[in-house]
Structure formats: structure tokens, C-alpha cells
SERO-563061 format. One record per atom (N, C-alpha, C, O): x, y, z; residue in three letters. Coordinates in steps of 0.2 Angstrom, whole numbers, plus 2048, in hexadecimal, padded with zeros to 3 digits. Atoms other than C-alpha are relative to their C-alpha. Layout:
XYZala...
END
This chain:
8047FA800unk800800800unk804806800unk809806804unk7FD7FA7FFunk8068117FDunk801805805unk7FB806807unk8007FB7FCunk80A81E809unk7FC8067FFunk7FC8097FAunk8057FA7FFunk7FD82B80Eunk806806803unk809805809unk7FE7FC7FFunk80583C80Cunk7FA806804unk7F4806802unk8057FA7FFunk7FD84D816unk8068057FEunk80B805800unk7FE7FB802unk80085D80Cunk7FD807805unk7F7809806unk8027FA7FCunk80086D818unk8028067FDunk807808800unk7FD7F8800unk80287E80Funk7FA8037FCunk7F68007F9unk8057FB803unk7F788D80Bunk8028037FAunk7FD8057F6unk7FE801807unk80188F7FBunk7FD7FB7FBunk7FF7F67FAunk801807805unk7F68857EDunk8038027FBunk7FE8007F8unk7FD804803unk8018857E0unk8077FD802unk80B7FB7FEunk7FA8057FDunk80F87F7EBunk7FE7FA801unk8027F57FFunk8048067FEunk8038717F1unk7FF7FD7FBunk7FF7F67FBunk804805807unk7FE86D7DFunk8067FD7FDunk8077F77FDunk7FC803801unk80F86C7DAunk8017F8804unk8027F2801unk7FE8097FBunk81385C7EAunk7FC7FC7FDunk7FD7F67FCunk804807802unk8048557E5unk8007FC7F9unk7FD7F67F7unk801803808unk8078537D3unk8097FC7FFunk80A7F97FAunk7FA8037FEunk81A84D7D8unk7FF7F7804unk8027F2802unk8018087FCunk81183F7E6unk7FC7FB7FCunk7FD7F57FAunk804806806unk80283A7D9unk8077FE7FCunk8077F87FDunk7FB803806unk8128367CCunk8037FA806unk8027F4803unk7FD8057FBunk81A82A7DBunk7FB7FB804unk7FB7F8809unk8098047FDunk8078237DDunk801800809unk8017FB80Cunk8008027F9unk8098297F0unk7F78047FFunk7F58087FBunk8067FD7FEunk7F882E7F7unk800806804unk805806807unk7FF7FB7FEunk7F583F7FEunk7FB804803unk7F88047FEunk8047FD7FFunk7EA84A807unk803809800unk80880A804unk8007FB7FFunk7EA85C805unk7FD806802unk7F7808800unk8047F77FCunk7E786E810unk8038047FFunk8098037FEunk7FF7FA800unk7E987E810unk800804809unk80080A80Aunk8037FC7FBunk7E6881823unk8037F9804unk8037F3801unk7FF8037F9unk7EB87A833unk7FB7FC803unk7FC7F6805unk8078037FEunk7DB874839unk7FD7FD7FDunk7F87FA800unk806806804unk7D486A82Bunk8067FC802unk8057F8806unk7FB8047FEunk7E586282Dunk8007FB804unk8007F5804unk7FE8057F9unk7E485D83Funk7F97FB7FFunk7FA7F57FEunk803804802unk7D485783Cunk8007FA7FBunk7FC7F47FCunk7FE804803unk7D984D82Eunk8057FA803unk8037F5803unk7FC8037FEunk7E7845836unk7FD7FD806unk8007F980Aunk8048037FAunk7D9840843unk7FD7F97FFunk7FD7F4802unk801805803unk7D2835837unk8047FC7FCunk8037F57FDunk7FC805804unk7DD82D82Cunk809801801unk80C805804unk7FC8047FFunk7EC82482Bunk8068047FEunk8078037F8unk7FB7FF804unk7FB82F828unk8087FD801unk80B7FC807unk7F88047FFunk80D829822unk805806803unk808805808unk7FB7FD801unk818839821unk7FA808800unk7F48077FEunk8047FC802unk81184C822unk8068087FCunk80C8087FDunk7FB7FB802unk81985C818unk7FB805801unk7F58057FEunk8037FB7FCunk81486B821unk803808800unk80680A805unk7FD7F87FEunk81787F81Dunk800802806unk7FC80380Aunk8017FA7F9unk81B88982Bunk7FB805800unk7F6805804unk8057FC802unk813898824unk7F97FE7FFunk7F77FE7FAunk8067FF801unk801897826unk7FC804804unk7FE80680Aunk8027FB7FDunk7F38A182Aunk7FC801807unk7FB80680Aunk8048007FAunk7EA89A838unk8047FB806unk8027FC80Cunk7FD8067FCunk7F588B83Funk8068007FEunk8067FE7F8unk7FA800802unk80788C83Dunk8027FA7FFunk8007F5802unk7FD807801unk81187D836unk8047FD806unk8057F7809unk7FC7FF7F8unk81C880846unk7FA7FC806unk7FB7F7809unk8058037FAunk80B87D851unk7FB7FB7FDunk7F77FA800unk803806802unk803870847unk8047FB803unk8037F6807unk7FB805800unk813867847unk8017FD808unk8017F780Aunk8028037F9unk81186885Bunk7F97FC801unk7FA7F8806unk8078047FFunk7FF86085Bunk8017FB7FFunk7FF7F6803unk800806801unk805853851unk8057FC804unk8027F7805unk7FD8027FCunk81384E85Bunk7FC7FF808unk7FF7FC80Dunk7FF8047F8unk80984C86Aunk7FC7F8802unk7FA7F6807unk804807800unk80083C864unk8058007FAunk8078057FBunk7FE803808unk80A837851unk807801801unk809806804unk7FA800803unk81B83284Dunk8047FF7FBunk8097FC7F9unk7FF802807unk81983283Bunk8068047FFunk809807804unk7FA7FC803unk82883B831unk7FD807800unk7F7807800unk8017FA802unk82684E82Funk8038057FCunk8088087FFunk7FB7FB803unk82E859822unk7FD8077FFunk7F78087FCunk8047F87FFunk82D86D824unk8028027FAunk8078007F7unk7FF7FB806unk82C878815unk801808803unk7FE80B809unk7FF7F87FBunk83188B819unk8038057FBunk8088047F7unk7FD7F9803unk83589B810unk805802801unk8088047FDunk7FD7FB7FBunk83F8A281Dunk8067FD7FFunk8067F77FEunk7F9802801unk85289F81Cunk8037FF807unk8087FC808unk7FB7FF7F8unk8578A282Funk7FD7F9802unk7F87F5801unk7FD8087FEunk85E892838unk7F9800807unk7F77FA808unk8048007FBunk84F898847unk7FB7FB802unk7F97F8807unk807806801unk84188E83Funk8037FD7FFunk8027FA804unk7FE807800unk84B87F83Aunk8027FC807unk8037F6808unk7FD8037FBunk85187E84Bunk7F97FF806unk7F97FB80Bunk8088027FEunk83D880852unk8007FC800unk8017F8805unk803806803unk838873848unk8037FA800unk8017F57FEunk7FC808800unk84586584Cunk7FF800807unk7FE7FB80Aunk7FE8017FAunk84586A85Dunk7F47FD803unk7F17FA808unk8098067FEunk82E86485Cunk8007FA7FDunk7FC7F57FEunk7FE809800unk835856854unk7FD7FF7F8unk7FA7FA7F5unk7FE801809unk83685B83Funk8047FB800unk8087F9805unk7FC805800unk83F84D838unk8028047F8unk8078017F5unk7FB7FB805unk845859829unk7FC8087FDunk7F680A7FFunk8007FB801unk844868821unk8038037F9unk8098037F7unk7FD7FC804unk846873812unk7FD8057FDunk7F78067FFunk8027F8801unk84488380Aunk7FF8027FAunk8038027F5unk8037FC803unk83988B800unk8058067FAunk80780A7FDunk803805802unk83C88B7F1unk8047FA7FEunk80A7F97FFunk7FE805800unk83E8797ECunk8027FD7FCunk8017FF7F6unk800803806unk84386E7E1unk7FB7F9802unk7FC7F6807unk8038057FEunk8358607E1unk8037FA800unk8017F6805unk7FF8087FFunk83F8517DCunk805800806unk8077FA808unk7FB8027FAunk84B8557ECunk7FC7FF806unk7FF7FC80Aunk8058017FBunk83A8577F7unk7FF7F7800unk8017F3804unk801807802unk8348467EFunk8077FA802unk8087F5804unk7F98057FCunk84683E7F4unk8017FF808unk8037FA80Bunk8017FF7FAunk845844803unk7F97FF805unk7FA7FD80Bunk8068077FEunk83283C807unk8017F8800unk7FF7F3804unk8008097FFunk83882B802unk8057FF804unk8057FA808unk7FB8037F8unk84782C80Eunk7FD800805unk8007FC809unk8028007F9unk83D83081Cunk7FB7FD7FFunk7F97FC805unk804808800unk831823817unk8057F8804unk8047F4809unk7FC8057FCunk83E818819unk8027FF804unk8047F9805unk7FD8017FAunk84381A827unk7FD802806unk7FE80180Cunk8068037F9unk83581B830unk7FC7FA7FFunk7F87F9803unk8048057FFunk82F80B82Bunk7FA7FF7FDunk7F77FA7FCunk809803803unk81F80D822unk7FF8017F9unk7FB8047F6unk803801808unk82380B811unk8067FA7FEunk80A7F9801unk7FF809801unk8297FA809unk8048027F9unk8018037F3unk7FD7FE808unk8387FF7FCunk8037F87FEunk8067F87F9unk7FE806804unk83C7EB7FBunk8067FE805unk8097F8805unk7F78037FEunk84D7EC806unk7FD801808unk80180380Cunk8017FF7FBunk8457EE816unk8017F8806unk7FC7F5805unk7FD8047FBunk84E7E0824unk7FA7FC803unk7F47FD806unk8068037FCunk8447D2829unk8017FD807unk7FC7FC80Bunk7FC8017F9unk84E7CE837unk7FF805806unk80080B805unk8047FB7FBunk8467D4848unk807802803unk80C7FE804unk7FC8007FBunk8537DC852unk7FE806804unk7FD80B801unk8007FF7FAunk8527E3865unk805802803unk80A801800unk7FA7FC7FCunk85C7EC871unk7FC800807unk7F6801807unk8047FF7F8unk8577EC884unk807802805unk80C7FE806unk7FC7FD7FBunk8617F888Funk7FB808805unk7F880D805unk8027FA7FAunk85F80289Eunk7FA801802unk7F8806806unk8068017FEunk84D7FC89Eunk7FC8037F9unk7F58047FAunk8037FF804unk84880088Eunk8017FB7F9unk8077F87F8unk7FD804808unk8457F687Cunk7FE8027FBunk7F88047FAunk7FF800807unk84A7F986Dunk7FF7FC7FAunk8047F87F8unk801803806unk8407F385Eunk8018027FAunk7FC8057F8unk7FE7FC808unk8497F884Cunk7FA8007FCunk7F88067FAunk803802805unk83E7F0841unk7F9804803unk7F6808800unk8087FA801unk82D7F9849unk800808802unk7FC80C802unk8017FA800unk83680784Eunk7FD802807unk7FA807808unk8048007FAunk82F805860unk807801805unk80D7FF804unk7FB7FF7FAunk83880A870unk7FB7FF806unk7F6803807unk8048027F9unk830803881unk8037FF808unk8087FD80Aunk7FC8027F7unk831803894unk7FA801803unk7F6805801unk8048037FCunk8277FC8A0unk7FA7FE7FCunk7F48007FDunk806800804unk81C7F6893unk7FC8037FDunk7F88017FAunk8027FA802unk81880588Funk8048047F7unk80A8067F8unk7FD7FD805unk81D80D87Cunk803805801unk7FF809803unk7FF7F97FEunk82781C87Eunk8028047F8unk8068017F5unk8017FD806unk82482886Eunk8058067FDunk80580C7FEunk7F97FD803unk83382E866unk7FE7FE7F8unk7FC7F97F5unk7FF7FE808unk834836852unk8067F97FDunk8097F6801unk7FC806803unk83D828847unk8058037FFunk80A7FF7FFunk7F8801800unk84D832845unk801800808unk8057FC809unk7FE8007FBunk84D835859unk8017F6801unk8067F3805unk7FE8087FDunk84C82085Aunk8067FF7FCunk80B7FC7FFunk7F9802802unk85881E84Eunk806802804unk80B7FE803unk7FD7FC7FCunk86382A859unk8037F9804unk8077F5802unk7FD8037F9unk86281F869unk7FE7F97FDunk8007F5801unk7FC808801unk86280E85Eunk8087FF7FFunk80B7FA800unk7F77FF804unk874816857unk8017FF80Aunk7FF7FA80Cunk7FE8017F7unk87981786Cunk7FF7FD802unk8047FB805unk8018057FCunk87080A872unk8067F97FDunk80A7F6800unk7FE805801unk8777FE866unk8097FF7FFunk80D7FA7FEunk7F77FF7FEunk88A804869unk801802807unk806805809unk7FE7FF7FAunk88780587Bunk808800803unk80D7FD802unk7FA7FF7FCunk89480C886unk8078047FAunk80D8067FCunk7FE7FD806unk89C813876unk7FF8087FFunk7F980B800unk8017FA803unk89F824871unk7FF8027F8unk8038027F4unk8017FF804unk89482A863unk8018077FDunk7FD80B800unk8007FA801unk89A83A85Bunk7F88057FCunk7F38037F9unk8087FA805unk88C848852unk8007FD7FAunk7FB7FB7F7unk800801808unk893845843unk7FF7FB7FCunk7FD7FA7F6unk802809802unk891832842unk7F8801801unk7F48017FCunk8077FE7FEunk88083784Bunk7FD8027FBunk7F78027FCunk8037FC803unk87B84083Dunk8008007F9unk7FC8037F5unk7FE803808unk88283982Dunk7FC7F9803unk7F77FA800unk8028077FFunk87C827833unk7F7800801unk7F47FB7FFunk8057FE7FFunk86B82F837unk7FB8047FEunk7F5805801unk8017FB807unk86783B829unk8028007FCunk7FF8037F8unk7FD804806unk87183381Eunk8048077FCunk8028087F6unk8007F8805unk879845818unk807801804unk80880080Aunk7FB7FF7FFunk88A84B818unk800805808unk7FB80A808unk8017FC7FBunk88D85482Aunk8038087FFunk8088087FBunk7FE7FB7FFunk89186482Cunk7FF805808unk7FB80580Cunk8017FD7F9unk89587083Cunk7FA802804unk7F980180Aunk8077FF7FBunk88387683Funk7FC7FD800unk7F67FD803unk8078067FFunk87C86683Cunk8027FE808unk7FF7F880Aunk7FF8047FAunk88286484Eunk7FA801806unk7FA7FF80Cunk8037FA7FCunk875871855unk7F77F8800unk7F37F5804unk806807802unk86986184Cunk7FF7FC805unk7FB7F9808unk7FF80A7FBunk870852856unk800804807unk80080180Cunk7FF7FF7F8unk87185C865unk7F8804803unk7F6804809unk80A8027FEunk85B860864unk7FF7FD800unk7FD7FC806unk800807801unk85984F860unk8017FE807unk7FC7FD80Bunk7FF8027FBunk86384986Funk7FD803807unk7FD80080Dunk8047FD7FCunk85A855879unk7F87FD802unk7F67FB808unk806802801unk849851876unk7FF7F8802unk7FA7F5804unk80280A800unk84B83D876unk802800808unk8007FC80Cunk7FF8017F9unk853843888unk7FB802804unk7FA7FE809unk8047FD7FEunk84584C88Eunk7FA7F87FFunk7F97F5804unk8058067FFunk83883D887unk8027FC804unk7FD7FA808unk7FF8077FCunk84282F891unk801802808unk8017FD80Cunk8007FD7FBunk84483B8A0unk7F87FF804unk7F77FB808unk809802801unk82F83B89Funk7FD7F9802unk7F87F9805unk8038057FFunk82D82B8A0unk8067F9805unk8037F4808unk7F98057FBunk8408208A9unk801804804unk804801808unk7FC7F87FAunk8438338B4unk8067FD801unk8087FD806unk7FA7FD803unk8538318AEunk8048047FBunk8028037F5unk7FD7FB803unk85E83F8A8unk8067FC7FEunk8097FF7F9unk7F9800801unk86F8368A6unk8007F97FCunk8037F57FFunk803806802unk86982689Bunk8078037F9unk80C8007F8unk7FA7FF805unk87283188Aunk804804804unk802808807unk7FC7FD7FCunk881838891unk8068047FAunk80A8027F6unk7FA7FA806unk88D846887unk807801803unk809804808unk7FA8027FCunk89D842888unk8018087FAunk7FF8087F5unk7FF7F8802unk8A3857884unk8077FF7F9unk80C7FC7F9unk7F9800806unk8AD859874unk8007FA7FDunk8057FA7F9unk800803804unk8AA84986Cunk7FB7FB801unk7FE7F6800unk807802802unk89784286Cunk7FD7FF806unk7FD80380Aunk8058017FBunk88C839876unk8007F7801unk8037F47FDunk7FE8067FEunk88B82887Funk7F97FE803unk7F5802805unk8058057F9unk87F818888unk8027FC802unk8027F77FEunk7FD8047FEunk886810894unk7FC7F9803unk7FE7F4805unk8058047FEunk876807899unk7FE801807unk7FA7FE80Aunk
END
């Protein structure tokens, strides 16, 4: 089955353009213009991934993207005019899973939906691992293959790149993981200096979720000047 897309922007012929990019890759799609048919849409059906203007008139993509994070861990990618690093550093730190800027090239948006398909898990390019594998440290487990992180039986909801984050940690426990590994291995994109601003919201955020629910602060631990660690 194909991947159900949601389009958020008040732009329609920016919107017509993705949609006539996602019909040609036969993905499915829902499209708004507003914030609020949005949520309610996303109330009822099944979405895989969402791309979401900032700019809008009544609901920001900034404050939709919070609603959605507080029940969804689909993928999310932001659209934006705006050139300052202020909003891309918003939007990762509500738990954006990418980001780009207005204007676009469609075949690199469309490149950048099927990666983040993949790697969330809910689209089936043929090469996906049939082999289950698990991690169980420090009271939590880690399921690759569904993309699930649990403790006490309970699910704890983390964004698909934050899981991948603390699978790269967990499964090199006691190991020193640098940014740059963090961040190429997890984005799959060559690193650069301010990508560290990325991996260090990232790590924040998954610290804060696992705080919430283990009340422990010292689970990932920053070893200064050269990455991050879990010792279990």
C-alpha cells in the first residue's frame, strides 16, 4: 500500500505543484490550506509522513507541528521562506525530522520524502531487514524493526530520527559516539559544524522524553569535546 501524504500550505500553487510530484510516485495525499482542517484530518486518517509550511494564516506549521507531536510520530518535513537558522532550530527542537527552504526543487523534496519514509518504517522499498533485532538496557527496549522503544511496558514516543539516535548509543553501549557519526549515520548527509546545533536538540529532547518517564537525567551522557555516550 502506498504511503498517505498530508500537504499543509496556504500557497496553492506550491501545494499543486507536491501533489502533481506525489500523484507521479502513485503516493496518496491529502491536502490544506489551514491548520485546522489539517488537525482534524489527521484525526481521522492514517498518515505516513506530513509536509508542513510554517507560514500560515491561522495555525502555524511551528504550532501544528506541536499538536502533532503530542499524539504522532510520523515523519515531518518543514517548508519555510525564511532563511534564518531560528525556525529550523524551532522545528527540530518540536521534533521536525527535516527541513527545507522555499524555493524548492521538487525532485529533491520527493528524495527527501522517500528517505524519511524509509526510515521510519512505513514504506516497503524491498530492502527492508527481516531479522528482528532488540536492545534491552538500563530498563528500556529497543525494537529496530518497529521502531518502538519501551519501559515498564509501557511505549515511550520518540520521532524516528530521535530512535535511531539512542539505537546508534544503545547499540555501542559504553562507547563514545561523536556528532558527526551521530549525524551522518542518522541523516545520512555529509556533516557540517552547525549540524551539531541538530544532534545536540535531538539529544536533548530524547533526554527530556526518557527523564518523563525512567526520572533519569544521566541515561545519555556528553562526554565534552567529543560526543556522547550509554553506559547502561
Amino acid at each position: 500500500m502506498n504511503a498517505n501524504i498530508l500537504i499543509v500550505d496556504d500557497e496553492k500553487e506550491i501545494a499543486d505543484v507536491v501533489e502533481l510530484y506525489l500523484k507521479n510516485d502513485d503516493y496518496q495525499f491529502f491536502t490544506f490550506y489551514n491548520g485546522k482542517d489539517a488537525l482534524a484530518c489527521i484525526e481521522t486518517e492514517k498518515i505516513d509522513l506530513a509536509i508542513l509550511d510554517i507560514m500560515m494564516p491561522d495555525i502555524s506549521g511551528l504550532e501544528l507541528l506541536k499538536e502533532i507531536r503530542k499524539k504522532y510520530t510520523f515523519p515531518v518535513i518543514m517548508l519555510t521562506a525564511k532563511t534564518g537558522t531560528m525556525d529550523k532550530i524551532n522545528g527540530l527542537t518540536m521534533g521536525a525530522d527535516d527541513y527545507i527552504e522555499k524555493p524548492f526543487q521538487p525532485l529533491e523534496l520527493m528524495a527527501r520524502v522517500k528517505a524519511q519514509l524509509r526510515r521510519a518504517n512505513k514504506y516497503n522499498d524491498g530492502t527492508r531487514e527481516t531479522e528482528s533485532e532488540s536492545i534491552e538496557i538500563s530498563g528500556l527496549i529497543l525494537k529496530k524493526d518497529e521502531q518502538q522503544c519501551i519501559y515498564n511496558e509501557q511505549e515511550v514516543v520518540l520521532t524516528p530520527k530521535q530512535f535511531s539516535i539512542l539505537w546508534l548509543l544503545a547499540s555501542n553501549q559504553g562507547k563514545t559516539i561523536s556528532s558527526e557519526r551521530l549525524f551522518e549515520e542518522v541523516w545520512k548527509a555529509k556533516y557540517f559544524k552547525n549540524d551539531n546545533n541538530t544532534v545536540m536538540v535531538h539529544i536533548r529532547n530524547i533526554r527530556e522524553t526518557l527523564l518523563a518517564v525512567t526520572g533519569r537525567r544521566d541515561l545519555i551522557k556528553t562526554v565534552w569535546g567529543r560526543g556522547y555516550r550509554i553506559d547502561g
